[in-house]
C-alpha positions in Angstrom: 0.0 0.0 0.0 1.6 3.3 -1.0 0.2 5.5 2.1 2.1 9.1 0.4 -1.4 10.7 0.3 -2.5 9.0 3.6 0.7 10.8 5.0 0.2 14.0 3.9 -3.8 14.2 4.8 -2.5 13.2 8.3 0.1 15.8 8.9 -2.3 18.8 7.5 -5.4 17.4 9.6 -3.2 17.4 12.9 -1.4 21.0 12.2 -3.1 22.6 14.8 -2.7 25.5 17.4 -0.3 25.4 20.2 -1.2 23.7 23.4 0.9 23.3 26.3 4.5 22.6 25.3 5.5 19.5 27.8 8.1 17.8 25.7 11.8 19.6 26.6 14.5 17.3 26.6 15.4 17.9 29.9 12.5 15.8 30.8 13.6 12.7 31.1 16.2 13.4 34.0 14.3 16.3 36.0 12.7 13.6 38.3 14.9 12.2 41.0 15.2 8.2 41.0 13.0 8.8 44.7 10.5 10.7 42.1 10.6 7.8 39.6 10.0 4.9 42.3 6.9 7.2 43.2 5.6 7.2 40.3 2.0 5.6 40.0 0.7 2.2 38.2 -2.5 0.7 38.4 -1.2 -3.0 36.1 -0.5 -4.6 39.9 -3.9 -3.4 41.9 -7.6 -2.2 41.2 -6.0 1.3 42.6 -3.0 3.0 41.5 -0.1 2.9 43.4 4.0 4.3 43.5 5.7 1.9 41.7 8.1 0.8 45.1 4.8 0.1 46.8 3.4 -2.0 44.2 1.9 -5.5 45.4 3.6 -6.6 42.4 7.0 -6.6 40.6 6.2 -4.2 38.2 8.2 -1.2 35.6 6.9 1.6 33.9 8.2 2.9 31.0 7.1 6.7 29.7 6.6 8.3 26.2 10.1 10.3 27.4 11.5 7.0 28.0 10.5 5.8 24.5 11.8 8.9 22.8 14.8 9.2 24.2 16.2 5.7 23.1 14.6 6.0 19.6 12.2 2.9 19.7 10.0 2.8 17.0 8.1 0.2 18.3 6.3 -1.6 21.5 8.9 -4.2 20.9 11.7 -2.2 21.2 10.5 -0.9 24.0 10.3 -4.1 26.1 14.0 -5.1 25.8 15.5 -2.6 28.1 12.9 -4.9 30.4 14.3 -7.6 33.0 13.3 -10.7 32.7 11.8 -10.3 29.3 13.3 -11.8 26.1 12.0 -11.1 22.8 12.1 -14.0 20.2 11.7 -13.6 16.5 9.6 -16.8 14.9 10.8 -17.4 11.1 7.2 -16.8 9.9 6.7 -13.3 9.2 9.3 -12.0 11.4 6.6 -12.4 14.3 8.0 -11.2 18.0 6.8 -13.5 20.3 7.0 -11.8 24.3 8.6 -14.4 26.8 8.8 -13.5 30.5 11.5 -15.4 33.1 12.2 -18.3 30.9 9.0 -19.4 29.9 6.9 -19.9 26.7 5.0 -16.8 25.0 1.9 -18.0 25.6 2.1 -17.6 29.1 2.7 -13.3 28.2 -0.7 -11.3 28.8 -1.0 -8.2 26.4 -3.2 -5.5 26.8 -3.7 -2.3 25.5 -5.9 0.1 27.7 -6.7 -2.9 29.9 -8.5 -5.0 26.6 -6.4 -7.8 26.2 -4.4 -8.4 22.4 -5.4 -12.3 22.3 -7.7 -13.9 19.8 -8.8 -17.6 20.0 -6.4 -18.9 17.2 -3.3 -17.3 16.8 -2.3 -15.0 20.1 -1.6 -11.8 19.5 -2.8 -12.3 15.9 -0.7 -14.5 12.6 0.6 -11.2 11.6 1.3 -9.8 15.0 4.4 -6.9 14.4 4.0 -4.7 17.6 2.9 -1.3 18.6 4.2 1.6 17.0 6.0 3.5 19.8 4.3 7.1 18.4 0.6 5.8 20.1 2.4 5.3 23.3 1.8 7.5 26.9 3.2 4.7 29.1 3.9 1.2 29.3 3.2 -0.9 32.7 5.0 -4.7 32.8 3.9 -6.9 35.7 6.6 -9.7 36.2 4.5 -12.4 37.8 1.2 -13.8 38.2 -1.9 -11.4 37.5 -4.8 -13.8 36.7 -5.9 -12.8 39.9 -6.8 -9.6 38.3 -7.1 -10.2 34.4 -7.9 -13.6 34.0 -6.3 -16.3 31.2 -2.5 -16.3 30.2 -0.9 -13.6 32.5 0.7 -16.6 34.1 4.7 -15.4 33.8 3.9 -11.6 33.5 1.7 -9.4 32.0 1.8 -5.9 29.8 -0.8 -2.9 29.8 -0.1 -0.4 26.7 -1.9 3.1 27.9 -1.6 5.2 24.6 -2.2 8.7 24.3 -5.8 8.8 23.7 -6.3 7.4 26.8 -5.5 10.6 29.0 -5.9 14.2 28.0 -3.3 15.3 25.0 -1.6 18.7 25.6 -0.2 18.9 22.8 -0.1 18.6 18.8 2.7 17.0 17.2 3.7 15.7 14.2 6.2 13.7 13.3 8.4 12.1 10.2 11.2 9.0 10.3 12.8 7.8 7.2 15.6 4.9 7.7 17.3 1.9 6.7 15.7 -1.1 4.4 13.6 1.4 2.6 11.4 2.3 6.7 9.1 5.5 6.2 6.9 6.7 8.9 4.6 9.8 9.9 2.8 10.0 12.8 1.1 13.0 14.3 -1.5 13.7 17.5 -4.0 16.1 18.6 -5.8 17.2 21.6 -8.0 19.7 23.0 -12.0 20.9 23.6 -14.4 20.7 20.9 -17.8 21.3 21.7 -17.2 21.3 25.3 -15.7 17.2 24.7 -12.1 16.7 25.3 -11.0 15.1 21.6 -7.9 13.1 21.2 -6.3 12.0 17.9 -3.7 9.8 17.0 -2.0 8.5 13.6 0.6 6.3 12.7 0.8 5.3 9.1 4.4 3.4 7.9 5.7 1.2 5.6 8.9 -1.1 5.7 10.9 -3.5 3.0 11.8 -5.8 6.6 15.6 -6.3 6.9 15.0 -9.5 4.6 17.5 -11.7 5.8 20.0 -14.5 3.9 18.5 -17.8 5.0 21.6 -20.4 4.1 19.3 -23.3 4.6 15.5 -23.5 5.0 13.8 -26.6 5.9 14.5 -28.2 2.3 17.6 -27.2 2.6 17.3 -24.4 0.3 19.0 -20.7 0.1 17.9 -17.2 -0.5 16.3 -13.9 0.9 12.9 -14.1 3.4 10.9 -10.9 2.7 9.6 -9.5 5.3 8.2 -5.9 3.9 4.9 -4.4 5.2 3.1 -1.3 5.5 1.4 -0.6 8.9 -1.5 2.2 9.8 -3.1 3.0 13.0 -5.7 5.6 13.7 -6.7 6.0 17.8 -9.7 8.1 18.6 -11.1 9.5 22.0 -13.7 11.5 22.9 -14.5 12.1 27.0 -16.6 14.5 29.0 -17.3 14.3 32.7 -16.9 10.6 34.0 -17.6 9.3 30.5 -14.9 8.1 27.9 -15.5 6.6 24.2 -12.3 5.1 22.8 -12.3 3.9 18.9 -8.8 2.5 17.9 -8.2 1.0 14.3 -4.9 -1.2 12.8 -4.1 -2.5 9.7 -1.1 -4.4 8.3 -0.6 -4.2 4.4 1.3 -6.3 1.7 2.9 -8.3 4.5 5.4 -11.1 3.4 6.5 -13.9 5.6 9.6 -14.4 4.8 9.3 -18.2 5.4 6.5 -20.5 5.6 4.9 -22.6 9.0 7.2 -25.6 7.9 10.4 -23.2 7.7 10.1 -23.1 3.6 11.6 -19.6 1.8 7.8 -18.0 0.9 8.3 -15.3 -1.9 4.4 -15.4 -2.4 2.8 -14.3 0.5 1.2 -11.2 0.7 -0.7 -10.7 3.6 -3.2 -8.1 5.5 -5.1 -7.9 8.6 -7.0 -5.5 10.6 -8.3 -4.7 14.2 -11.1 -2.7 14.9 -12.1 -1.9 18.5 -14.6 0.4 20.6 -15.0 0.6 24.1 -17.0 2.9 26.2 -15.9 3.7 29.5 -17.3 5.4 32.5 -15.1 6.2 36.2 -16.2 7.8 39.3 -14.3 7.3 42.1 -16.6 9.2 44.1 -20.1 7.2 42.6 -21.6 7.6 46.5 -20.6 8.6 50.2 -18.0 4.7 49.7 -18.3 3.6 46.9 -16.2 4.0 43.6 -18.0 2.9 39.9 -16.1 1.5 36.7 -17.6 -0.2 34.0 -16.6 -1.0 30.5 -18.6 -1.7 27.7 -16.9 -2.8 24.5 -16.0 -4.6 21.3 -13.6 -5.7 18.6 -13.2 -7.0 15.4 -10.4 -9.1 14.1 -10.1 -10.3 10.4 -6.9 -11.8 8.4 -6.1 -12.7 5.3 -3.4 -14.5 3.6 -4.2 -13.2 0.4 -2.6 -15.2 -2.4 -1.7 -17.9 0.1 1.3 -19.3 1.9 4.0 -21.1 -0.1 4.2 -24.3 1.9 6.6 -25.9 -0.8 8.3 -24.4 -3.7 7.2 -24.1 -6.9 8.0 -28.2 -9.0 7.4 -29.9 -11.9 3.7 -31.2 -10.7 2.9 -27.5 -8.8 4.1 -24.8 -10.9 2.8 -22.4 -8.2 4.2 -24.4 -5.4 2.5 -26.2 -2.9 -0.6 -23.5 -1.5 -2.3 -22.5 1.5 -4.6 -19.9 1.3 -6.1 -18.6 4.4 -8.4 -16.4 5.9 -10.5 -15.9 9.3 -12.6 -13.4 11.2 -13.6 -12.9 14.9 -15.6 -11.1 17.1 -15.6 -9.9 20.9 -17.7 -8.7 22.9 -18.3 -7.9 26.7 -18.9 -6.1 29.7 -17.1 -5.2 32.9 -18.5 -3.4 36.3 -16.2 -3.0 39.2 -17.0 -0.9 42.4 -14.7 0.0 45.3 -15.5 0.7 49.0 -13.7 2.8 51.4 -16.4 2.3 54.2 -14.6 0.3 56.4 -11.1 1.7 57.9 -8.2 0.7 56.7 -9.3 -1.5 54.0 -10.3 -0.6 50.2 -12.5 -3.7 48.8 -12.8 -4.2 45.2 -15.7 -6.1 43.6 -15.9 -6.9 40.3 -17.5 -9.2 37.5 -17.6 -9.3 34.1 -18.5 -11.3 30.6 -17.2 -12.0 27.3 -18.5 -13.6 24.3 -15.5 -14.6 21.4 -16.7 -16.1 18.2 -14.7 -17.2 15.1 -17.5 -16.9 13.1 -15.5 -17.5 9.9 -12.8 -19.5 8.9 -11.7 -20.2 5.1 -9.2 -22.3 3.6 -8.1 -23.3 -0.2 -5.3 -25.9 -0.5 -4.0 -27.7 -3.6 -1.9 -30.8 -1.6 -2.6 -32.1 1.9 -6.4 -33.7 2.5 -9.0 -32.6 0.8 -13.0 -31.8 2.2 -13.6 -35.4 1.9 -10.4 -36.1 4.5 -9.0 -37.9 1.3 -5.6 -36.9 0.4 -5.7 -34.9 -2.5 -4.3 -36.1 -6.2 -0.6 -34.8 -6.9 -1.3 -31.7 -9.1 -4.1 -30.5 -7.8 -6.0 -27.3 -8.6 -6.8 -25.4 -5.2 -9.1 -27.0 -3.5 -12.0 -25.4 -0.6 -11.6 -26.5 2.8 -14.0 -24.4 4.4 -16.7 -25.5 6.2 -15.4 -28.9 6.3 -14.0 -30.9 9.2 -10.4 -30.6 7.5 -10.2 -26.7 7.6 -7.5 -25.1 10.0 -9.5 -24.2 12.9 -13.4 -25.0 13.5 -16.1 -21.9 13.6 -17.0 -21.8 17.3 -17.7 -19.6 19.8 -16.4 -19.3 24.1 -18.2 -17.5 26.5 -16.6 -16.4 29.9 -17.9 -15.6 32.6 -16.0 -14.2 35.7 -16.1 -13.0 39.5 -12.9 -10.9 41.2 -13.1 -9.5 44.8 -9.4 -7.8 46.2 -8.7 -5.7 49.5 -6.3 -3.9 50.0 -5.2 -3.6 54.1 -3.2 -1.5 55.6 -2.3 -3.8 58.4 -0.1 -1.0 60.6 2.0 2.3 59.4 4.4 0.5 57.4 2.9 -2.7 56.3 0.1 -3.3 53.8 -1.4 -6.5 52.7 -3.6 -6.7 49.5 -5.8 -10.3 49.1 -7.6 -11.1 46.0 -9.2 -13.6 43.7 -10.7 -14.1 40.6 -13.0 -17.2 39.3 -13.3 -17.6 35.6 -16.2 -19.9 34.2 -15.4 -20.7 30.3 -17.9 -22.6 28.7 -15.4 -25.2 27.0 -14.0 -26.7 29.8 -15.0 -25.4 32.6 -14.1 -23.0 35.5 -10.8 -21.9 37.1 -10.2 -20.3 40.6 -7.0 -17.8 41.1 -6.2 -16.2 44.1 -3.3 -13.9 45.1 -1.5 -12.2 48.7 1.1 -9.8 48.4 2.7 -7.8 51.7 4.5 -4.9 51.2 6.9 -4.3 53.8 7.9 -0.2 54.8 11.7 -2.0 56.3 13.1 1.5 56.8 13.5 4.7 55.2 15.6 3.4 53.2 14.2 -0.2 52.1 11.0 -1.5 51.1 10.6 -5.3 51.3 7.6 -7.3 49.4 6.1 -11.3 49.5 4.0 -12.1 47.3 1.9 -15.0 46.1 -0.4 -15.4 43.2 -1.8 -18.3 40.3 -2.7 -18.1 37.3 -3.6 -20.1 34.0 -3.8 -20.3 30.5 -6.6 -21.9 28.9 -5.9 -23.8 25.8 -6.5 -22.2 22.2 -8.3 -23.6 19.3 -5.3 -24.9 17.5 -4.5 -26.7 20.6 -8.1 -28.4 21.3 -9.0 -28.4 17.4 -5.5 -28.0 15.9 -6.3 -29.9 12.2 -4.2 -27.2 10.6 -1.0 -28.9 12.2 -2.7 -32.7 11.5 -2.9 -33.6 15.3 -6.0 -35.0 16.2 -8.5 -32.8 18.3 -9.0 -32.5 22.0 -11.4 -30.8 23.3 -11.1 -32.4 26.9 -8.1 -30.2 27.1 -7.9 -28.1 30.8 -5.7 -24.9 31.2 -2.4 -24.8 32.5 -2.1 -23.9 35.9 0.6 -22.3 37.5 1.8 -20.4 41.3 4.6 -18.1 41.1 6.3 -17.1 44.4 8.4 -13.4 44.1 10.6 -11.7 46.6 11.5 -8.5 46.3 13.3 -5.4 47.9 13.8 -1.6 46.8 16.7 -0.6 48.3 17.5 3.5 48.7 21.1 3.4 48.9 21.5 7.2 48.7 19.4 10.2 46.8 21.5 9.0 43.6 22.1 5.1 44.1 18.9 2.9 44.0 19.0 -1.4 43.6 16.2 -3.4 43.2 16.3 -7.2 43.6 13.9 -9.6 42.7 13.8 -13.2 43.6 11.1 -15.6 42.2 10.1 -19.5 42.1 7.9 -20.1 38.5 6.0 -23.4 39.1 4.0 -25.0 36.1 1.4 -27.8 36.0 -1.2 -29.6 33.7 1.5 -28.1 30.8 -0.1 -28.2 27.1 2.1 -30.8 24.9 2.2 -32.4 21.8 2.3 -36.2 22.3 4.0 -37.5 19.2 2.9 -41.2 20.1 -1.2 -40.2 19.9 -0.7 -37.1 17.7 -2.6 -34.8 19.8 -2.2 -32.1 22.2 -2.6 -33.3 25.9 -1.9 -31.9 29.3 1.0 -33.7 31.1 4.3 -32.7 32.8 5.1 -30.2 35.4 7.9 -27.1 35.6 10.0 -25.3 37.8 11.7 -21.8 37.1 13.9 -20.4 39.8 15.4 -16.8 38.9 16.8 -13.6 39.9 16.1 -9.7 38.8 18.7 -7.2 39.9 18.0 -3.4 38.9 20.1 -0.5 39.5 19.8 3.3 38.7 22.9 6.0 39.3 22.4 9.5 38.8 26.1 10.1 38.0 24.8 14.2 38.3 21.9 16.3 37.1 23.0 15.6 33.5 23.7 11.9 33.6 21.9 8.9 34.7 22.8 5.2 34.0 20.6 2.2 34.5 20.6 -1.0 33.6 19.3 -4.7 34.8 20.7 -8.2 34.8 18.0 -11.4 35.1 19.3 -14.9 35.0 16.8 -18.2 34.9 17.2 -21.4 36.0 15.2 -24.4 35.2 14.5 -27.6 37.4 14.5 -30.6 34.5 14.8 -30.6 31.2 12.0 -32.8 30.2 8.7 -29.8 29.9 11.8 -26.7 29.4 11.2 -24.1 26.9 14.6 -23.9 25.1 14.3 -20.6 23.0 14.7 -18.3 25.7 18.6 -17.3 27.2 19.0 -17.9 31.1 20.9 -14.9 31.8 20.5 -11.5 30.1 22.0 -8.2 31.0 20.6 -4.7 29.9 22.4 -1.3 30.5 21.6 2.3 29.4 23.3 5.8 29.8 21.5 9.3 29.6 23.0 12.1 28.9 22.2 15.6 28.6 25.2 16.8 26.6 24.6 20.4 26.5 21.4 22.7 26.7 19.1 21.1 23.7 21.2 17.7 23.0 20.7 14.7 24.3 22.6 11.4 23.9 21.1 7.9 24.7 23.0 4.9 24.6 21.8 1.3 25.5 23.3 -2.4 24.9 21.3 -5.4 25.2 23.0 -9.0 26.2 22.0 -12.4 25.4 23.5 -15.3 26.9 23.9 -18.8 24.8 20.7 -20.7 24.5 21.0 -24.8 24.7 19.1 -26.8 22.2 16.9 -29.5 23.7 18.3 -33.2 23.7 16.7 -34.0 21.0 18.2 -30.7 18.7 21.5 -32.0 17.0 22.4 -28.4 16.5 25.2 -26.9 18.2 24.3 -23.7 21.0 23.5 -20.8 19.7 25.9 -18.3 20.7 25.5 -15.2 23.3 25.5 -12.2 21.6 25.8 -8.0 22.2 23.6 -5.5 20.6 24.1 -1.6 20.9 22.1 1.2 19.8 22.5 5.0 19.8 20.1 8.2 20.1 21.2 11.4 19.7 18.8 14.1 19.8 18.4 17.6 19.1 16.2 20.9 19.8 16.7 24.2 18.3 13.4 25.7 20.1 10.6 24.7 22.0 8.9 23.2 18.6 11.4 21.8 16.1 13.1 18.4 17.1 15.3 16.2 15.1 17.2 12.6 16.0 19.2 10.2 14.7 19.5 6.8 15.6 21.5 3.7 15.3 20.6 0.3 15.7 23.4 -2.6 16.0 25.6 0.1 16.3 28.5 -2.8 16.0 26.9 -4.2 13.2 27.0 -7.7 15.2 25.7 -11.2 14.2 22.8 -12.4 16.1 20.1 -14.8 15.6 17.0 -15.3 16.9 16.5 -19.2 18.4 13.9 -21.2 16.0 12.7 -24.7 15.3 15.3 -27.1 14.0 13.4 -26.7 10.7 15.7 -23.6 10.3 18.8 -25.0 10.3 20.8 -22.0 11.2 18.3 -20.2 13.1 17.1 -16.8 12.0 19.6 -13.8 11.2 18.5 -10.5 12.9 19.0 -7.0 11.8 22.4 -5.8 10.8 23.5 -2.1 11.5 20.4 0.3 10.6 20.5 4.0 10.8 16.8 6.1 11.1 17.0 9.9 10.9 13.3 11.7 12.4 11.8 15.2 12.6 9.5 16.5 15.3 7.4 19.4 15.4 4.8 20.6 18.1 2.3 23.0 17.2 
């Protein structure tokens, strides 16, 4: 999609009058680190609360955060994160989120509290991220928080708040051109019209993908995976009063995957998707003398196509075009939730809550030209493309899941320093069943100096519909398939060493059960096997002076058997970062990422893949309070790294070399 004219509507409609002018690059470093541990998230409790008194092991990252390092995207955001390693699958370049060690599925997203998960393929089959632009502030729970949001925040969790969600106060707009052929405009808008506070956001961008040299696919074949696709997202708010309406729509363009499911170079695919969501909103803390009101009320819509098909094999003799599979689904969600607070009652603030959803895949479509056919008959070598849908053979059945669930949490203070916070959450699903998660955290005031936290929560993850109906992978189905469960245990202190020297250490026990397999033997997904995580998190923050901070985390993992063990995921990983406020109007940001080696499982011939370092650098510029300019590099080194894979990628998959991005600000 060629989005030039898009671009150019979008920066005229968003050139608007000055409004307040919040965005100096002395921003970022005019809190103190006692001002950033006080600042307030609401991802670990029904109430907000300073981020050192959390009942959870939780970060916050801000749009000055972003900015400074030159992220582009939600993804690139989450790797200055302990604990959390990002993984690139081979099909469509697809960053999968894995917290402490564990599998992806056990990562919650959400953005404004509505979680990013359809029924078949998580985040979506052509999931690429957030652009950062949309972004106000980012909240990352590192534990349990079923207890709270319900399926799959077993390892950790992540709330997106973008800027329509809070007042604007200010325009912007905003252009970034950049290595493999990477355009993007983005601009936003806030202010009173007709006595409504309006917010607007854009984001529209295209990309050729880094398109890396695969030496040998699953055929043992050689070439380029394309990975090119052109991105828009439109956010809209409109509030007055205790009343908010949020409208948010995405859509992914000419979207090639590089390489097929089976790990097959795929030069054919090009793809779309789209996701369009509407929630109304209504808060008032102060509903009656003690009581507190929220409800939601709200909807999306998720579609995808895989337009002229995957290339599962490439093109032969008997299939000229290759072996196809053309795909396409669409979903819908809808539901309700009402939550009240009451403050009657000294020293306690109880939460109830309850809420429903309804998720259909109300349409599934599927043309193949080798595999089985409608009749579950293989098909004749050479065959035309043939309609799978609404047989029993297509990828994924057209059903429908209701839930149903009940929360209640208080949150005690049990003397001056100490505060307790107990809560639960029951789910009822109506395909297998219902699920009871509770949670205790106590948050310790040790001294002026040091805060010390226990805290105890489970959760689970109920099983998709490729797991209980997965014909697309040939298994046989299950629907008798239960969730897996889990129970974390964290430990954590916040220690104050002085006004510049902050450390935070986390200690945590990961314990899965009723783990979703494949069994090879029956060819079908079943729940068996159990697994332990142990791990530390160790933060630190130095504000060398008022002009220079450094940060940065180290996280290692380590797992009790290898029998259930996720392999793609490192067990130690180290993060560090520098801010530095060179002179009046420059800024300099520089941040490296490491990777330890990652084993292969016993039954992976391949040798380890090795650790690796990657560095970036921001430096930014402001000649007055409206014009801003920034250029970044990305694998500054220009190092080799890949991203672990299946063994059906030989030689796992390359990740971006060196990139350079150049961007231009201006706020109205």
């Amino acid at each position: 999609m060629n989005h030039t004219p898009v671009t150019l509507l979008l920066l005229a409609s968003l050139s608007g009058p000055a409004l307040a002018n919040t965005g100096n690059l002395d921003q970022l470093l005019s809190m103190d680190l006692e001002q950033l541990m006080q600042v307030k998230v609401s991802i670990s409790s029904v109430t907000p609360q300073p981020i050192a008194k959390a009942p959870s092991v939780v970060s916050a990252i801000t749009a000055e955060d972003i900015k400074a390092t030159g992220a582009t995207n939600l993804i690139q955001v989450l790797e200055s994160v302990p604990g959390v390693h990002i993984r690139y699958s081979g099909f469509g370049n697809r960053p999968l989120i894995h917290f402490r060690g564990a599998s992806a599925n056990q990562t919650l997203l959400m953005v404004n509290g509505r979680p990013m998960k359809d029924l078949v393929w998580g985040y979506g089959i052509f999931w690429k991220g957030l652009p950062a632009s949309i972004i106000e502030r980012v909240e990352v729970l590192r534990g349990p928080g079923s207890a709270l949001f319900g399926a799959d925040a077993s390892a950790g969790a992540i709330n997106v708040i973008t800027k329509t969600a809070a007042p604007i106060t200010r325009a912007e707009a905003g252009l970034r051109l950049g290595s493999f052929d990477s355009q993007q405009a983005w601009g936003q808008f806030g202010g009173q019209v007709g006595g409504y506070e309006l917010g607007l956001t854009a984001d529209v961008s295209s990309t050729a993908g880094h398109d890396p040299l695969i030496l040998r696919d699953a055929n043992g074949a050689s070439g380029i995976a394309p990975y090119g696709w052109d991105n828009m997202d439109l956010r809209l708010s409109l509030a007055r009063g205790h009343w908010r309406l949020l409208a948010d729509y995405m859509r992914h363009d000419n979207l090639e995957t590089g390489l097929a499911g089976r790990g097959v170079l795929d030069e054919l695919t090009s793809a779309e998707d789209e996701r369009l969501s509407l929630d109304l909103l209504y808060d008032n803390p102060h509903f009656s003398r003690h009581w507190g009101l929220k409800f939601k009320l709200g909807g999306q819509q998720l579609s995808y196509d895989s337009g002229s098909g995957f290339r599962e094999q490439p093109p032969s003799l008997l299939y000229p075009q290759g072996e196809l599979n053309q795909m396409a689904s669409a979903e819908r969600q809808l539901g309700f939730d009402l939550s009240g607070r009451y403050s009657g009652l000294a020293d306690h603030s109880i939460t109830l809550g309850l809420g429903f959803s309804q998720q259909d895949l109300y349409r599934v479509e599927q043309w193949v030209n080798a595999g089985t056919g409608p009749d579950g008959l293989p098909l004749p070598v050479g065959s035309p493309l043939v309609e799978l849908s609404d047989s029993p053979y297509a990828f994924a059945p057209e059903r429908s899941r209701e839930i149903r669930y009940l929360l209640v949490q208080d949150e005690w203070q049990l003397a001056k320093d100490w505060q307790a916070t107990l809560g639960a959450r029951y789910d009822q699903y109506s395909d297998f069943g219902g699920t009871f998660n509770p949670r205790l955290a106590l948050v310790w005031n040790t001294s002026a100096k040091l805060t010390s936290k226990l805290m105890y929560g489970q959760s689970f993850r109920p099983p998709s519909f490729l797991e209980s109906y997965p014909v697309v992978t040939g298994a046989l189905a299950n629907p008798n398939l239960a969730p897996e469960e889990s129970e974390t245990w964290d430990l954590a202190f916040s220690y104050a060493a002085s006004k510049d020297l902050r450390l935070n250490l986390n200690l945590f026990y990961y314990q899965q059960d009723n783990m979703i397999g494949y069994d090879r033997l029956l060819n079908q997904y079943r729940n068996s096997g159990s697994h332990d995580i142990r791990g530390l998190e160790l933060e630190a923050w130095w504000q060398i002076h008022d002009r220079l901070r450094l940060s940065g985390n180290y996280s290692r993992n380590h797992h009790s058997d290898e029998g259930n063990r996720f392999y793609s995921t490192p067990d130690q990983e180290a993060y560090l970062r520098l801010d530095w406020e060179l002179a009046p109007r420059w800024q300099l940001n520089l941040q490296a990422n490491w990777s330890d080696e990652r084993e292969r499982a016993p039954s992976d011939a391949r040798a380890d893949l090795d650790s690796h370092w990657l560095a970036d650098a921001t430096l930014r510029y402001s000649p007055d309070p409206h014009w801003e300019l920034a250029v970044s590099l990305r694998n500054l080194f220009d190092q080799e790294a890949r991203s672990y894979t299946g063994s059906g990628l030989i030689d796992d998959l390359p990740l971006a070399e060196r990139s350079a991005f150049a961007e231009l600000r201006y706020r109205f």
